[in-house]
N, CA, C and O atoms as a GROMACS GRO file, in nm:
protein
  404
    1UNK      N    1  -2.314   6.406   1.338
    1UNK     CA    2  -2.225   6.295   1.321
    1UNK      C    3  -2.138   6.320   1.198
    1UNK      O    4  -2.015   6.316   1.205
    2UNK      N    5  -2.190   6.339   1.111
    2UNK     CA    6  -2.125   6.351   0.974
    2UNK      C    7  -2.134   6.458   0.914
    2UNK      O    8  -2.218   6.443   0.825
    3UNK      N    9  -2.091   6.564   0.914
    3UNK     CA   10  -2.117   6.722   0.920
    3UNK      C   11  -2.010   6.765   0.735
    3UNK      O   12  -2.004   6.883   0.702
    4UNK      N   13  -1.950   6.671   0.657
    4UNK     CA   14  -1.902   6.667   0.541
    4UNK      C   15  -1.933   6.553   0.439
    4UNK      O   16  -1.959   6.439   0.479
    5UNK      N   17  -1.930   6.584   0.316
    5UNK     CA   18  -1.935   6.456   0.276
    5UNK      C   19  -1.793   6.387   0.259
    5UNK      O   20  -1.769   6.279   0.205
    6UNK      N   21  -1.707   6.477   0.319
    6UNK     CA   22  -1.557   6.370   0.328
    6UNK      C   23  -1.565   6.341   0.401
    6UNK      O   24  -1.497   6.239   0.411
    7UNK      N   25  -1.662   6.382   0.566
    7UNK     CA   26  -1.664   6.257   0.640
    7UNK      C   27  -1.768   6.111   0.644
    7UNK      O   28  -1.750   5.998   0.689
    8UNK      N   29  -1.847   6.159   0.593
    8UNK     CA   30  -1.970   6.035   0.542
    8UNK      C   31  -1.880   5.966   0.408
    8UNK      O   32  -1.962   5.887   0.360
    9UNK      N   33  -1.786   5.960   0.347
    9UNK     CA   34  -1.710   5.908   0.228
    9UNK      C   35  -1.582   5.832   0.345
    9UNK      O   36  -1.543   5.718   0.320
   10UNK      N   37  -1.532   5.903   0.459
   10UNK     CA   38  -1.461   5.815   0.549
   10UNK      C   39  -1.589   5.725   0.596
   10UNK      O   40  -1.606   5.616   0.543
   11UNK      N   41  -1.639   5.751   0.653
   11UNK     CA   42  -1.708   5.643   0.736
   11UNK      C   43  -1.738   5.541   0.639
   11UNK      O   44  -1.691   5.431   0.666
   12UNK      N   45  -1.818   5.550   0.513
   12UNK     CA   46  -1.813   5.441   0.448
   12UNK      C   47  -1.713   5.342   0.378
   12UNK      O   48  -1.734   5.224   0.350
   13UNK      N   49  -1.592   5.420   0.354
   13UNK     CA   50  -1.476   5.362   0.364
   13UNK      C   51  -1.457   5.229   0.450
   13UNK      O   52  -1.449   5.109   0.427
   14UNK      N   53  -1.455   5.320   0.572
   14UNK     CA   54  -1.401   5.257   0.698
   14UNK      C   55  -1.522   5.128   0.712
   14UNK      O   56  -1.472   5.028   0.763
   15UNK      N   57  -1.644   5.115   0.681
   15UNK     CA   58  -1.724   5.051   0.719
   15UNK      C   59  -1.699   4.936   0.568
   15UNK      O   60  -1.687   4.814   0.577
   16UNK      N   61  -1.696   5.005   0.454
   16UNK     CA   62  -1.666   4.882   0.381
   16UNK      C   63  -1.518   4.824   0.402
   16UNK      O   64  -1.518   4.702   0.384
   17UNK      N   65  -1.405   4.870   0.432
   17UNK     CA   66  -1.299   4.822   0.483
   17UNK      C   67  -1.339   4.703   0.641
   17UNK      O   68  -1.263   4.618   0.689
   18UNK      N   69  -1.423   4.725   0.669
   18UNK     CA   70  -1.444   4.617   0.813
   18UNK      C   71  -1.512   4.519   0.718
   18UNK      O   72  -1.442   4.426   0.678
   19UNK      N   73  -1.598   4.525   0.690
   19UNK     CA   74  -1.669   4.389   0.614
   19UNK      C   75  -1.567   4.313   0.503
   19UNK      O   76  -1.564   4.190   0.489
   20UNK      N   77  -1.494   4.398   0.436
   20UNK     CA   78  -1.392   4.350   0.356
   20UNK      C   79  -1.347   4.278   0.468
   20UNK      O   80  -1.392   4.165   0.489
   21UNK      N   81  -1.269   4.326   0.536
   21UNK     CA   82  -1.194   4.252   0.683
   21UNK      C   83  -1.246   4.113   0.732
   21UNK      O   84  -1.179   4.012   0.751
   22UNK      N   85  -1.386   4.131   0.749
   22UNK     CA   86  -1.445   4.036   0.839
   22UNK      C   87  -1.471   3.960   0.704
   22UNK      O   88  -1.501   3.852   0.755
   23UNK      N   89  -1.482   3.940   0.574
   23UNK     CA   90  -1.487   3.840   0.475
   23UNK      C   91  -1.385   3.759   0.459
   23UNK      O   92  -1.397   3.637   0.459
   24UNK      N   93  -1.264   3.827   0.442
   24UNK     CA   94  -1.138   3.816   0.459
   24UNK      C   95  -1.140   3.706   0.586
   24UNK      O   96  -1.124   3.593   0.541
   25UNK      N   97  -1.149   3.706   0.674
   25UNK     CA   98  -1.142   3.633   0.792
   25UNK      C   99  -1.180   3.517   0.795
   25UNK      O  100  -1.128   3.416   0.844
   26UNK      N  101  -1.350   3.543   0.696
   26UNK     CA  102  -1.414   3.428   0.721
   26UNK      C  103  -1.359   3.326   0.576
   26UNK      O  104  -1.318   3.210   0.572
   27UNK      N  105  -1.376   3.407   0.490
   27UNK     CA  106  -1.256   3.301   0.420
   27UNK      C  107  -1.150   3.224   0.435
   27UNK      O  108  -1.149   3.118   0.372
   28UNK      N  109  -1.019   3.265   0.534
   28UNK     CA  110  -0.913   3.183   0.583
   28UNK      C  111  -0.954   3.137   0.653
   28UNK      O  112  -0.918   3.023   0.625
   29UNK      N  113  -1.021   3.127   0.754
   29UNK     CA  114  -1.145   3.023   0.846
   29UNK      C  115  -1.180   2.900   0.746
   29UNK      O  116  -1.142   2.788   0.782
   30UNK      N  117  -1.233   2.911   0.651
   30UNK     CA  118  -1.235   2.801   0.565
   30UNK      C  119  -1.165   2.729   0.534
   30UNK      O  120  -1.164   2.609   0.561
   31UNK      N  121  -1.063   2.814   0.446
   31UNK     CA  122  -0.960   2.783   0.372
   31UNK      C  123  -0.859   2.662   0.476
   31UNK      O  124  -0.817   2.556   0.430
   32UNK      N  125  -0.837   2.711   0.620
   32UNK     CA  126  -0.817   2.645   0.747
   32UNK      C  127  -0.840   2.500   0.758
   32UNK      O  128  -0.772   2.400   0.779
   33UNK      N  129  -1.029   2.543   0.724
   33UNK     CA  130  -1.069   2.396   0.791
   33UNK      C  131  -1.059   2.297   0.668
   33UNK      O  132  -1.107   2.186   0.693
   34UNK      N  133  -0.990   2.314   0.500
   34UNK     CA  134  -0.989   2.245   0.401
   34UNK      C  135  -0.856   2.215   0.427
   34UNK      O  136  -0.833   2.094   0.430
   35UNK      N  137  -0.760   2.288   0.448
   35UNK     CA  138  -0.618   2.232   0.465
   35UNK      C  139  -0.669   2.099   0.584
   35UNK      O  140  -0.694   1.980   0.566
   36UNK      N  141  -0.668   2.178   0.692
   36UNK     CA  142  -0.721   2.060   0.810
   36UNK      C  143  -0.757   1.908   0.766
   36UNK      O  144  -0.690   1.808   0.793
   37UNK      N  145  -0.900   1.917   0.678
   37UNK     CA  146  -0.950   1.805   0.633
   37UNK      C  147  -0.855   1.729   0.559
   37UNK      O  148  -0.832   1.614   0.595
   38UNK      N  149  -0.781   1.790   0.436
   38UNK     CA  150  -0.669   1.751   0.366
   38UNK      C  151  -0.548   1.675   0.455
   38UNK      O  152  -0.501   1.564   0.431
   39UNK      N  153  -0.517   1.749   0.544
   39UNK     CA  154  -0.435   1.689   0.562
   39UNK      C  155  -0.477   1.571   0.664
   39UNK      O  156  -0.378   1.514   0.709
   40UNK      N  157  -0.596   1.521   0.710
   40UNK     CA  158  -0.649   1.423   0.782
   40UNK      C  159  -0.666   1.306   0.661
   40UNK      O  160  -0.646   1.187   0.684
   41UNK      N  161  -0.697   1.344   0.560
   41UNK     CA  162  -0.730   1.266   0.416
   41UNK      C  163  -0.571   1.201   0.384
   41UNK      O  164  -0.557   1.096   0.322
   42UNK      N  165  -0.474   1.270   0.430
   42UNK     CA  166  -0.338   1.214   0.387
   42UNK      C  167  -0.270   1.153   0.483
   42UNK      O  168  -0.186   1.070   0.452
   43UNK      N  169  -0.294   1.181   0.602
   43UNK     CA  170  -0.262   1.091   0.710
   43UNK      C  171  -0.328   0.970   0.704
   43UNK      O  172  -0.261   0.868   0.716
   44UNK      N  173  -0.473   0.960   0.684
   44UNK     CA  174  -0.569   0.803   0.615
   44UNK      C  175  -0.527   0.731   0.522
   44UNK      O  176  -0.534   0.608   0.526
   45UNK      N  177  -0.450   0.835   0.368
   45UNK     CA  178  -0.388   0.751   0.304
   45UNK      C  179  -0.285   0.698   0.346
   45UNK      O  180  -0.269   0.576   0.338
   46UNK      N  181  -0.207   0.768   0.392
   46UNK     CA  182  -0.046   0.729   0.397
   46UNK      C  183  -0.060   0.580   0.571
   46UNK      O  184   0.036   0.531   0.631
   47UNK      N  185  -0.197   0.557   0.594
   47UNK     CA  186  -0.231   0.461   0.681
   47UNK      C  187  -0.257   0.315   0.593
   47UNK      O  188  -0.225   0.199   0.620
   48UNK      N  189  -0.326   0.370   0.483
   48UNK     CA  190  -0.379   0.264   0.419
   48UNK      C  191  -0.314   0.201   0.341
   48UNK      O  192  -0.341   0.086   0.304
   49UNK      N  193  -0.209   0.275   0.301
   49UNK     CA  194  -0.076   0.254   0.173
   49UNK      C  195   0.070   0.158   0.258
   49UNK      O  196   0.169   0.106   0.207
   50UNK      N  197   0.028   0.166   0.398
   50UNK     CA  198   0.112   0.096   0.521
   50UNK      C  199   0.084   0.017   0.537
   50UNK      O  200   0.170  -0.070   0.533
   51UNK      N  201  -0.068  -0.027   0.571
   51UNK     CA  202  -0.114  -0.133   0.586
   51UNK      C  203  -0.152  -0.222   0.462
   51UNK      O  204  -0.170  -0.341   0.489
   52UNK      N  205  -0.165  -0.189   0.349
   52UNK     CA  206  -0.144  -0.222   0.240
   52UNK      C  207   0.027  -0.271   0.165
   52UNK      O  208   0.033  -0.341   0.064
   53UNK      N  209   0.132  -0.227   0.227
   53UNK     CA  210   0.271  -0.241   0.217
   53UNK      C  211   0.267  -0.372   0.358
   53UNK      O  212   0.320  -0.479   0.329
   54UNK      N  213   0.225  -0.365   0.456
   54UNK     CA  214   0.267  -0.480   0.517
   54UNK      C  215   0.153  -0.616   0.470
   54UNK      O  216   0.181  -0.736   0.469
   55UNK      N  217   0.051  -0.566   0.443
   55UNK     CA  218   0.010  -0.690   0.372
   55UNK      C  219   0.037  -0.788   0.245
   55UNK      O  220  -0.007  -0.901   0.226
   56UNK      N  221   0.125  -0.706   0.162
   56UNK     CA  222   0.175  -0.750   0.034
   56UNK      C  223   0.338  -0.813   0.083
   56UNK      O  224   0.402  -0.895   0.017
   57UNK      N  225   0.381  -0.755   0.211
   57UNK     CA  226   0.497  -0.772   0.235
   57UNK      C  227   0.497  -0.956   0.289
   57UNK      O  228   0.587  -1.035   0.260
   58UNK      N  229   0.339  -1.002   0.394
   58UNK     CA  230   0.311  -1.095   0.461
   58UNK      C  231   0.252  -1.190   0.368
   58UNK      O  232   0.230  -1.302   0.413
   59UNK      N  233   0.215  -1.160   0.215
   59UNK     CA  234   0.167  -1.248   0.133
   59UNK      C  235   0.318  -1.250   0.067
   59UNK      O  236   0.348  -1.363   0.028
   60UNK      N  237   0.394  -1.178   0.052
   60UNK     CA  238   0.531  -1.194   0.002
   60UNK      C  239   0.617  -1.331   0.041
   60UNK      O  240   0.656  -1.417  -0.038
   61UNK      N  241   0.642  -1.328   0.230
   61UNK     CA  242   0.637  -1.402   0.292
   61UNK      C  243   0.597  -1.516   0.278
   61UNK      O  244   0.682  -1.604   0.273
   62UNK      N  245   0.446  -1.556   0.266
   62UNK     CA  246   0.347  -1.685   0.237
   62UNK      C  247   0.439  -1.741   0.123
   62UNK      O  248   0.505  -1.843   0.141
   63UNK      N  249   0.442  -1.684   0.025
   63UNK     CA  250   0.474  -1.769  -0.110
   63UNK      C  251   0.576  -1.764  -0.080
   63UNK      O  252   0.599  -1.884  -0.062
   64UNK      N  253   0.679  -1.705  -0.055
   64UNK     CA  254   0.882  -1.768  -0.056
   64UNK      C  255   0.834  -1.882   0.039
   64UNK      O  256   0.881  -1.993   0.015
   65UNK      N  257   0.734  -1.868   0.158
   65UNK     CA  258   0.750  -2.007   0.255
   65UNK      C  259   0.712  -2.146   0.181
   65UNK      O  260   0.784  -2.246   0.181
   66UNK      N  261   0.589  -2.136   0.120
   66UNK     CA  262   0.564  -2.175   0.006
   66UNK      C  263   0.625  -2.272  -0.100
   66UNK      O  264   0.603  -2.390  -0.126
   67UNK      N  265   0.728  -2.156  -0.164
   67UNK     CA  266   0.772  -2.170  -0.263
   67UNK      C  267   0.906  -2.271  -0.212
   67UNK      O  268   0.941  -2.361  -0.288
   68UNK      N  269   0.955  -2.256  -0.124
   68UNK     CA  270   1.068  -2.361  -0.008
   68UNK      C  271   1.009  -2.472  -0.030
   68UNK      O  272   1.058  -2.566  -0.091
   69UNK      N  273   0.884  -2.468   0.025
   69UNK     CA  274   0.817  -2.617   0.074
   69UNK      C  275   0.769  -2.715  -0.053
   69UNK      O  276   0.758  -2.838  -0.060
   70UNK      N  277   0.752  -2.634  -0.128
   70UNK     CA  278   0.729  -2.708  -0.288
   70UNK      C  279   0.868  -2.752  -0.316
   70UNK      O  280   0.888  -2.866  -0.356
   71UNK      N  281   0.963  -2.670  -0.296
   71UNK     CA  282   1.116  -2.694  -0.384
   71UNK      C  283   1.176  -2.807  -0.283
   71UNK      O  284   1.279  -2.859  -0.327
   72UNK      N  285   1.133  -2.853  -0.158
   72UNK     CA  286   1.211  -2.928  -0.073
   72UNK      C  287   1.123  -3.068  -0.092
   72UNK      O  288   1.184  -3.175  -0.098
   73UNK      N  289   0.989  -3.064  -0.100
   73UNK     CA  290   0.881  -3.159  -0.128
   73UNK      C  291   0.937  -3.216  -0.267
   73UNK      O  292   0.965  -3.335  -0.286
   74UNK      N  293   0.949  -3.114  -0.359
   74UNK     CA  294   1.018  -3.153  -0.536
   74UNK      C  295   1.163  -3.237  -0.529
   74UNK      O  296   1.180  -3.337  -0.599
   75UNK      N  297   1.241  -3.199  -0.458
   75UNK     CA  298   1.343  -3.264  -0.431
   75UNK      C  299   1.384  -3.410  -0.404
   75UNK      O  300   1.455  -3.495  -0.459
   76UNK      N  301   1.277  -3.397  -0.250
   76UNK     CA  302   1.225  -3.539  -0.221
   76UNK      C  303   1.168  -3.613  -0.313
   76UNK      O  304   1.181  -3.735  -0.310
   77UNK      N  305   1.087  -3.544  -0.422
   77UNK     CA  306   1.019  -3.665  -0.458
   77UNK      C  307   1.126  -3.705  -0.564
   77UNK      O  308   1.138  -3.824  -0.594
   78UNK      N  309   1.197  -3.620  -0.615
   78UNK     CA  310   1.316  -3.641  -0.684
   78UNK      C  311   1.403  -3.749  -0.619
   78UNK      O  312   1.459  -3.820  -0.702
   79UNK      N  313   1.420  -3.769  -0.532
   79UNK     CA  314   1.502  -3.833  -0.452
   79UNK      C  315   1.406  -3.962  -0.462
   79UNK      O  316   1.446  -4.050  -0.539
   80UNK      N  317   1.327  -3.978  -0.419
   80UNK     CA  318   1.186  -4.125  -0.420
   80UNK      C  319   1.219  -4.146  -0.577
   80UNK      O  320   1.197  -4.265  -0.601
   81UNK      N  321   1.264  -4.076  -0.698
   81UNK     CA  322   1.228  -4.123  -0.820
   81UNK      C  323   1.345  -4.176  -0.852
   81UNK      O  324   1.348  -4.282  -0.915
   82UNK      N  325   1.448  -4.116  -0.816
   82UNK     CA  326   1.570  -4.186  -0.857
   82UNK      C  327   1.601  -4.319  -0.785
   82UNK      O  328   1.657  -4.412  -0.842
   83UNK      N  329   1.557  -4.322  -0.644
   83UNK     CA  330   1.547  -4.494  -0.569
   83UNK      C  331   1.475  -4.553  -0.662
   83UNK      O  332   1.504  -4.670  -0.689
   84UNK      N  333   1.383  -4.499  -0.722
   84UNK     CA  334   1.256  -4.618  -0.794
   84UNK      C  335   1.352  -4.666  -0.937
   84UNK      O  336   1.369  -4.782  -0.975
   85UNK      N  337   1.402  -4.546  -0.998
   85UNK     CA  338   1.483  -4.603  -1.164
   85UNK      C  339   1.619  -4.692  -1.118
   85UNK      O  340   1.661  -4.791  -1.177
   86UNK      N  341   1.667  -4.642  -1.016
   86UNK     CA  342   1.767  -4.766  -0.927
   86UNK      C  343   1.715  -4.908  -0.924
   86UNK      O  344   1.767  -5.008  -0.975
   87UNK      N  345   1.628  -4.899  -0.871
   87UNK     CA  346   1.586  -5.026  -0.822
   87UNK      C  347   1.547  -5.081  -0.943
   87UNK      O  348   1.608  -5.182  -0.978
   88UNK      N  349   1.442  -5.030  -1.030
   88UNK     CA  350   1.436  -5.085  -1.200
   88UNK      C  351   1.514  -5.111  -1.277
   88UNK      O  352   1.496  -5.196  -1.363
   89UNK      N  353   1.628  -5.036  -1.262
   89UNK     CA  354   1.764  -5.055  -1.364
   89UNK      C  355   1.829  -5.206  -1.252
   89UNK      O  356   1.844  -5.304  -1.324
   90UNK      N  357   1.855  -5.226  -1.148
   90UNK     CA  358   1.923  -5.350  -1.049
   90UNK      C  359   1.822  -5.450  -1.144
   90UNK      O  360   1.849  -5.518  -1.243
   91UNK      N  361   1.706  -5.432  -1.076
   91UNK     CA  362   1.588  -5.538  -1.156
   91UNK      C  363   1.629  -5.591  -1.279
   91UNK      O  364   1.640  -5.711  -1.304
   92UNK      N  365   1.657  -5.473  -1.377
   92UNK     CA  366   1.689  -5.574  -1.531
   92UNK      C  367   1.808  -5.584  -1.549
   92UNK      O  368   1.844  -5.639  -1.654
   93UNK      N  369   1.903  -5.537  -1.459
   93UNK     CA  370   2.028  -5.577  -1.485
   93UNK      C  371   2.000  -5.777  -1.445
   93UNK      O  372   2.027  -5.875  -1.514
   94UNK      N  373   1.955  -5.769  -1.342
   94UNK     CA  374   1.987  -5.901  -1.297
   94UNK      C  375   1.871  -5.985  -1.401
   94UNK      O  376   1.898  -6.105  -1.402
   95UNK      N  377   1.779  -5.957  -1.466
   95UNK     CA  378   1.685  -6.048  -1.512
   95UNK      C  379   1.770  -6.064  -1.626
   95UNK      O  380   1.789  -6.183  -1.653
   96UNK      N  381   1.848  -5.954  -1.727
   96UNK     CA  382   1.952  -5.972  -1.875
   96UNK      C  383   2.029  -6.090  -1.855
   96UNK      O  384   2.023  -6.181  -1.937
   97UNK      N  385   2.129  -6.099  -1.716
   97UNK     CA  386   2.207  -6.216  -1.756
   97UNK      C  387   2.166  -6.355  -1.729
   97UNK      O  388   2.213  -6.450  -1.791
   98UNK      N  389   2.071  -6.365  -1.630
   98UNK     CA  390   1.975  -6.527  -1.635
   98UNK      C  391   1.853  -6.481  -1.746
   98UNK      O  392   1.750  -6.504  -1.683
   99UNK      N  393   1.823  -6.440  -1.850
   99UNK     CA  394   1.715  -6.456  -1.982
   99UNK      C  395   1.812  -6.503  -2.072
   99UNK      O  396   1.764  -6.563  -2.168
  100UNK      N  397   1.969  -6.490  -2.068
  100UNK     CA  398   2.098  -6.501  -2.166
  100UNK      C  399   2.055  -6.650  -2.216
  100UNK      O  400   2.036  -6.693  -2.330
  101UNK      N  401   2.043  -6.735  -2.046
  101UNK     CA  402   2.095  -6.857  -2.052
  101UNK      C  403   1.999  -6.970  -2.089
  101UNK      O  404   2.040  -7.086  -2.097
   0.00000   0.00000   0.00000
């Protein structure tokens, strides 16, 4: 089989060159399945950061609806307060000139 030692120095060559090879292999095999995972990890975030953006967007929502219904309720009652100092100011207008007499 090996009748030199330059050919027993090829063959071991050649034989540590395959295992180099086949390490080589099995490393980007890995390396593969970490990108893979990674990028499943960023598709989850970029899910959660969405659904997290439409939930802040729907509590956004809540309070402007909210914030309407207080300012239209405030108004009104604004409106109820000024009938009430109306009607108090008529009241002592008319009680000032019959207390005159």
């Amino acid at each position: 089989m090996f009748s030199t030692s330059v050919d027993l120095l090829y063959g071991v060559i050649a034989l540590s060159v395959l295992v180099f090879t086949a390490f080589l292999v099995w490393i980007m095999y890995y390396i593969a399945q970490i990108l893979r995972q990674g990028n499943e990890v960023i598709i989850e975030i970029r899910e959660k950061i969405e659904e997290f953006t439409e939930t802040l967007d729907e509590i956004k929502d809540k309070v402007l609806a909210s914030a309407n219904s207080i300012s239209f309720v405030a108004s009104q009652i604004g409106g109820v307060v000024d009938f009430i100092q109306e009607r108090k100011d008529r009241k002592t207008v008319r009680k000032r000139p019959s207390s005159k007499k």
